[in-house]
C-alpha positions as CSV (number, residue, x, y, z in Angstrom):
1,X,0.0,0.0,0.0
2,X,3.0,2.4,0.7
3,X,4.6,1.8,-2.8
4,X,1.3,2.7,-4.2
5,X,0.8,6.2,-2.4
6,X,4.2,6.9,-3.0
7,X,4.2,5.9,-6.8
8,X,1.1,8.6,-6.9
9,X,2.8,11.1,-5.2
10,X,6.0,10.9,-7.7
11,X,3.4,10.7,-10.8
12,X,1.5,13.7,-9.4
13,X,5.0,15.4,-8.8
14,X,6.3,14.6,-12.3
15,X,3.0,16.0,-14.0
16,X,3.2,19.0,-11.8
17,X,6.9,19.6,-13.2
18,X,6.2,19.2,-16.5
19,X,2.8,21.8,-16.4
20,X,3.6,24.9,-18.0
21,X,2.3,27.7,-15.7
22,X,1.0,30.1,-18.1
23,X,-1.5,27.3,-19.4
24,X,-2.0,25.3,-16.3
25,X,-1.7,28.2,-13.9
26,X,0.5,26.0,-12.1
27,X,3.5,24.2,-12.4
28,X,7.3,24.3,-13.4
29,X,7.4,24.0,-16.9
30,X,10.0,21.8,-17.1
31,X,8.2,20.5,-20.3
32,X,11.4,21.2,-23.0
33,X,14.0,20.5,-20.6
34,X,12.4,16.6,-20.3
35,X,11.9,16.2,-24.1
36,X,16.2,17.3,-24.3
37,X,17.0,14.7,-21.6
38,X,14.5,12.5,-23.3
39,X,16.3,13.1,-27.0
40,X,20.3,13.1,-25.5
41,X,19.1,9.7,-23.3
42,X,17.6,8.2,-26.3
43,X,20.7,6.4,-28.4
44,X,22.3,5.5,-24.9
45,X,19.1,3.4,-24.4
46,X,18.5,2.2,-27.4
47,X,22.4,0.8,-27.2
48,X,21.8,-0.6,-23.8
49,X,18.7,-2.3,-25.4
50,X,20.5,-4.0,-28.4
51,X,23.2,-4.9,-26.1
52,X,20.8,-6.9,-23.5
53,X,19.4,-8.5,-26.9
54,X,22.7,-9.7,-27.9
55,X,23.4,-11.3,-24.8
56,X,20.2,-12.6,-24.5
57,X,20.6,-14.0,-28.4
58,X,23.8,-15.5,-27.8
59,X,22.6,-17.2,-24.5
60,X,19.5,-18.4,-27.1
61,X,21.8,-20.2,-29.3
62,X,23.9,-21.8,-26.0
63,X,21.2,-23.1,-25.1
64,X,19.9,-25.0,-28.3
65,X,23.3,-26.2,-29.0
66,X,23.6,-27.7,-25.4
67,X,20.0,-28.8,-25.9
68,X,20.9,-30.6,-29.3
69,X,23.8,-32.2,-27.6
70,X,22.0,-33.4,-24.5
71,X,19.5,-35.1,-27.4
72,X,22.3,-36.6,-29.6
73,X,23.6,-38.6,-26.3
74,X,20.7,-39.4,-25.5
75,X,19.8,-41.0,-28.9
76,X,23.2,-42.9,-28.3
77,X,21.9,-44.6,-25.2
């Protein structure tokens, strides 16, 4: 139940940042600042991402060639 209050209050703080005041009437308008981290943060994720798929593709075909050798001895006895 904590997590969930608290996961409100940091949604409810994250909108409020991003509100411009002159529309809203409140807020910081941080809305152009967050779209600059969000464009500069953008290839460094998408990196991160193809790297995790790599690994995980690389762990994929470990796996099928243990798997395939597991079967071949096992067809042998």
């Amino acid at each position: 139940m904590k997590a969930l209050i608290i996961g409100v209050i940091i949604i409810a703080a994250a909108v409020f940042a991003v509100l411009p005041p002159e529309i809203a009437g409140f807020g910081l308008g941080w809305w152009n600042n967050m779209l600059a981290f969000l464009r500069g943060a953008l290839p460094v994720i998408a990196a991160l991402i193809g790297l995790i798929a790599i690994f995980i593709g690389i762990a994929d075909i470990k796996d099928r060639a243990e798997a395939k050798k597991e079967e071949a001895e096992a067809k042998k006895e």
